[in-house]
Residue frames relative to the residue before (quaternion, step in Angstrom):
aa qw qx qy qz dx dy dz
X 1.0000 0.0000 0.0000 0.0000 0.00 0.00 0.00
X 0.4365 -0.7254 0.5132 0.1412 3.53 -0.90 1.20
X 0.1713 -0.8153 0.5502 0.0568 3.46 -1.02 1.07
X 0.1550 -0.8601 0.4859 -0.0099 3.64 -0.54 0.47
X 0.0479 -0.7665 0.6370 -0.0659 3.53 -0.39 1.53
X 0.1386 -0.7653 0.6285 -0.0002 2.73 -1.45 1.05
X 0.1097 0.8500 -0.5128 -0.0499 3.36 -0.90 1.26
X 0.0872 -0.8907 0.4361 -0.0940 3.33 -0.89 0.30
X 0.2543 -0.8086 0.3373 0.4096 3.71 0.09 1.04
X 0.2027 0.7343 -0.5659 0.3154 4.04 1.03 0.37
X 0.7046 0.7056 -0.0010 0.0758 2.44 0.56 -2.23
X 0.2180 -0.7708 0.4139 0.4325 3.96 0.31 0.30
X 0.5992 0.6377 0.2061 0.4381 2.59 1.50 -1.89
X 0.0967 -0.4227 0.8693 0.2372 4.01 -1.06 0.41
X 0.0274 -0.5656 0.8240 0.0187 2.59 -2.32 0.43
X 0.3050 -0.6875 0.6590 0.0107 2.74 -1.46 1.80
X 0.0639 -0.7973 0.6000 0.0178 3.24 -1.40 0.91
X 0.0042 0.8046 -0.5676 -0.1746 3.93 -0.57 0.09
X 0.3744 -0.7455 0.5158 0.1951 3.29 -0.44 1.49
X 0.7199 -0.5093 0.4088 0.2349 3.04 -1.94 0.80
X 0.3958 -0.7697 0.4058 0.2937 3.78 -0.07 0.96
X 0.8859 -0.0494 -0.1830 0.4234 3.85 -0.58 1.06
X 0.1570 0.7382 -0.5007 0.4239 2.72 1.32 1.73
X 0.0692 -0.8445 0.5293 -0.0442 3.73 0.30 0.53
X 0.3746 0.5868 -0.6214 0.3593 3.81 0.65 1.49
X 0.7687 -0.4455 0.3379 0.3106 2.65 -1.79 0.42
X 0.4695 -0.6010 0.4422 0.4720 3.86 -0.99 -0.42
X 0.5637 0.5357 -0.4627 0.4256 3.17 0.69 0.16
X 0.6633 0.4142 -0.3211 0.5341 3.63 0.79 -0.65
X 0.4448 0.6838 -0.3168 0.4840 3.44 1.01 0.17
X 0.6029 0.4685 -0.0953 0.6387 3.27 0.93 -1.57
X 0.7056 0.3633 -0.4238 0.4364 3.49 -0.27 -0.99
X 0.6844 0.5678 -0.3785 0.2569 3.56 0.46 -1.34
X 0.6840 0.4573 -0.0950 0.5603 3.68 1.55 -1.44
X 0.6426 -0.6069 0.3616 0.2966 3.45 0.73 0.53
X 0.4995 0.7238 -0.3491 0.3236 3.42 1.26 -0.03
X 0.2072 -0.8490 0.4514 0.1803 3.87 -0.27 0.94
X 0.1167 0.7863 -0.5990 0.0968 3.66 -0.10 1.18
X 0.5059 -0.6536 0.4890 0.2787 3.33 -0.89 1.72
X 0.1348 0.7200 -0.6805 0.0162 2.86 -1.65 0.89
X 0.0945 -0.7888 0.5880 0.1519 3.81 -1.20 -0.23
X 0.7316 0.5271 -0.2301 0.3659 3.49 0.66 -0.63
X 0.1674 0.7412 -0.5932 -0.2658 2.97 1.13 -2.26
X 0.5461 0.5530 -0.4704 0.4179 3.98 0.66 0.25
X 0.6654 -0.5625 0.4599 0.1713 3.83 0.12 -0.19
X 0.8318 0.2166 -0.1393 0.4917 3.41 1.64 -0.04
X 0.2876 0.7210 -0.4230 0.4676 2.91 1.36 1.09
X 0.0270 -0.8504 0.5030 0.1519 3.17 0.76 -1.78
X 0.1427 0.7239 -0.5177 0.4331 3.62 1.42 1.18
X 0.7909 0.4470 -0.1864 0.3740 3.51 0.58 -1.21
X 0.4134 0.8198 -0.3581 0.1697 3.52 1.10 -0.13
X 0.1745 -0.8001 0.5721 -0.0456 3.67 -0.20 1.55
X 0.3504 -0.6675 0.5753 0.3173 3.60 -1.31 0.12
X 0.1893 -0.7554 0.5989 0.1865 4.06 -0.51 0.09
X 0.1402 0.7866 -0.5996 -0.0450 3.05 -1.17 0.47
X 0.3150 -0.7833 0.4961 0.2025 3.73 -0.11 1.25
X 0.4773 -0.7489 0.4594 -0.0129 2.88 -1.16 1.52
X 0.7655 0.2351 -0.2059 0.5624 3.73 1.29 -0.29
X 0.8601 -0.4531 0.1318 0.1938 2.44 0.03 1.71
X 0.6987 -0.2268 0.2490 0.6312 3.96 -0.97 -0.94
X 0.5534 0.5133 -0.4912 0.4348 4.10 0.56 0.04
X 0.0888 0.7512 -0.6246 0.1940 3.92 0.39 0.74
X 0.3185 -0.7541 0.5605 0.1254 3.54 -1.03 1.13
X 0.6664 -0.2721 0.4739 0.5072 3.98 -1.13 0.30
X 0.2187 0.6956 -0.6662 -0.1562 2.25 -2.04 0.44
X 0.4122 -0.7409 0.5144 0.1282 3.36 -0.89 1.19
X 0.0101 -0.7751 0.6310 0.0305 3.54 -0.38 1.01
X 0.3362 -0.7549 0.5327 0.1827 3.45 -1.03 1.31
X 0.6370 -0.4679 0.3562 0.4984 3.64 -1.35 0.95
X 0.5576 0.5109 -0.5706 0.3200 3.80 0.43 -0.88
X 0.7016 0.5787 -0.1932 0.3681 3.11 0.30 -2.06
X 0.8038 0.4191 -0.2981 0.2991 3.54 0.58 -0.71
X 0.5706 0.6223 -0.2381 0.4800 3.05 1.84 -0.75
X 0.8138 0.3571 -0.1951 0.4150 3.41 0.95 -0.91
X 0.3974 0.6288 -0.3620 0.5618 3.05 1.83 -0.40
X 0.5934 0.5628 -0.2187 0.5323 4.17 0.87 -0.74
X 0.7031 0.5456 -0.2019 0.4089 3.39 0.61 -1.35
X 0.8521 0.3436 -0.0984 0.3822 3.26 1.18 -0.85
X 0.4438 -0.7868 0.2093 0.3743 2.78 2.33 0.14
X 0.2508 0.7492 -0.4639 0.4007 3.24 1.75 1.06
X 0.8562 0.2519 -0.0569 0.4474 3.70 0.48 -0.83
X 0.2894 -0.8300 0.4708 0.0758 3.25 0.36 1.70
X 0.5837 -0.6141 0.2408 0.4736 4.01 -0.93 0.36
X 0.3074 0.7132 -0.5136 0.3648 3.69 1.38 -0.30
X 0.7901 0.4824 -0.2504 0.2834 2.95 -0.12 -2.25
X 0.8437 0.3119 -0.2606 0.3505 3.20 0.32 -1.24
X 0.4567 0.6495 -0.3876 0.4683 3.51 1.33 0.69
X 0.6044 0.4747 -0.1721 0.6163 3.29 1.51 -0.87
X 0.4821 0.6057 -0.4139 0.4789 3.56 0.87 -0.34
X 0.8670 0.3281 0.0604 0.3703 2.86 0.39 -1.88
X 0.6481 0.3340 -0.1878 0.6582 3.73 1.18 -0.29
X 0.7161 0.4419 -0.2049 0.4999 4.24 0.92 -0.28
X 0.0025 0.7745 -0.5908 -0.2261 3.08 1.45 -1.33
X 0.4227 0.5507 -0.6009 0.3962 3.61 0.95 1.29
X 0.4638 -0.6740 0.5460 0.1804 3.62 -1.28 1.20
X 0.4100 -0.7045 0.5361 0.2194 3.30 -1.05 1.79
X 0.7115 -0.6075 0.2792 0.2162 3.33 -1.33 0.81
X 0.7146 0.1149 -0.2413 0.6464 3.73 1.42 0.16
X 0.0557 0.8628 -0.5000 0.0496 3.19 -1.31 0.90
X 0.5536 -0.7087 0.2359 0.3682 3.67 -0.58 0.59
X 0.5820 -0.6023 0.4281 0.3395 3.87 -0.53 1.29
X 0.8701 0.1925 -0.2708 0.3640 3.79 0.16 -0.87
X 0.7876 0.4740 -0.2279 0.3210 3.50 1.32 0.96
X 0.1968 0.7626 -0.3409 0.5133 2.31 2.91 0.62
X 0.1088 -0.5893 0.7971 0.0744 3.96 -1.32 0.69
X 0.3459 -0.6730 0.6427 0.1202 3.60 -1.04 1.09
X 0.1908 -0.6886 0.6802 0.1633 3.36 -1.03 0.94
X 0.5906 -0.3658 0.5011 0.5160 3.66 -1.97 -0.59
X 0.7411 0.4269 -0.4739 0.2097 3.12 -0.92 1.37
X 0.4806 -0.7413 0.3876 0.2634 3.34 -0.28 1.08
X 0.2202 -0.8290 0.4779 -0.1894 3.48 -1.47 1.77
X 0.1436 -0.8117 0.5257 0.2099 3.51 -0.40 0.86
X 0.0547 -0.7780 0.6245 -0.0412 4.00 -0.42 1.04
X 0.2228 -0.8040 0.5430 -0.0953 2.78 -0.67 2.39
X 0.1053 0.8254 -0.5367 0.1398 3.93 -0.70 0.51
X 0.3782 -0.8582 0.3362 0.0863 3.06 -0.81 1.31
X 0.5193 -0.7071 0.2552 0.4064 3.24 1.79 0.56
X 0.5286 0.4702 -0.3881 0.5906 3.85 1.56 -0.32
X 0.4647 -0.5436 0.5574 0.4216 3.77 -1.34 0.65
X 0.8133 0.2345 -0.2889 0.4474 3.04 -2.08 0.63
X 0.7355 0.4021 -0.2447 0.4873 3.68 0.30 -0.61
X 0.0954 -0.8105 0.5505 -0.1759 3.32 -1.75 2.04
């Protein structure tokens, strides 16, 4: 079962959260659900308001990651996702180290998702 911390200098509080097993929303809808206040504006992926940092918590067991065209494009746009990463994304199926909250799918494995409570900013 995946665990999810959220920190943030908004924030009083991390907040831990364990999502709802084969629930398959975004993190942001996550967040909303736990009270957690991650800027957004779109909720489409190409804004890039929603931009969180990730860090995977277990270690060398790192899950896929699928990065949707939204996510990649806007994740690009904003100079978040450098041409490595999204090569490693895509040839590693290893997730690049910032990504966008309302186009993240949570896998089983527990994450610390940092954000800086200003849009676009991680």
């Amino acid at each position: 079962m995946a665990t999810v911390y959220f920190s943030s200098p908004m924030m009083r509080k991390n907040k831990k959260v364990t999502p709802v097993v084969g629930k398959r929303d975004a993190l942001l809808g996550l967040a909303e659900e736990n009270g957690v206040k991650i800027p957004h504006e779109c909720r489409d992926g190409r804004c890039g308001s929603c931009l969180v940092e990730v860090t995977h918590l277990d270690g060398d067991h790192v899950k896929g990651a699928m990065l949707t065209d939204k996510e990649r494009e806007g994740l690009k746009n904003i100079g978040k996702l450098s041409n490595k990463d999204e090569e490693r994304a895509y040839v590693a199926d290893m997730p690049p180290k910032f990504r966008l909250a309302c186009q993240m799918i949570l896998k089983d494995e527990d994450v610390l998702v940092e954000f800086t409570g200003e849009p676009g900013g991680a």
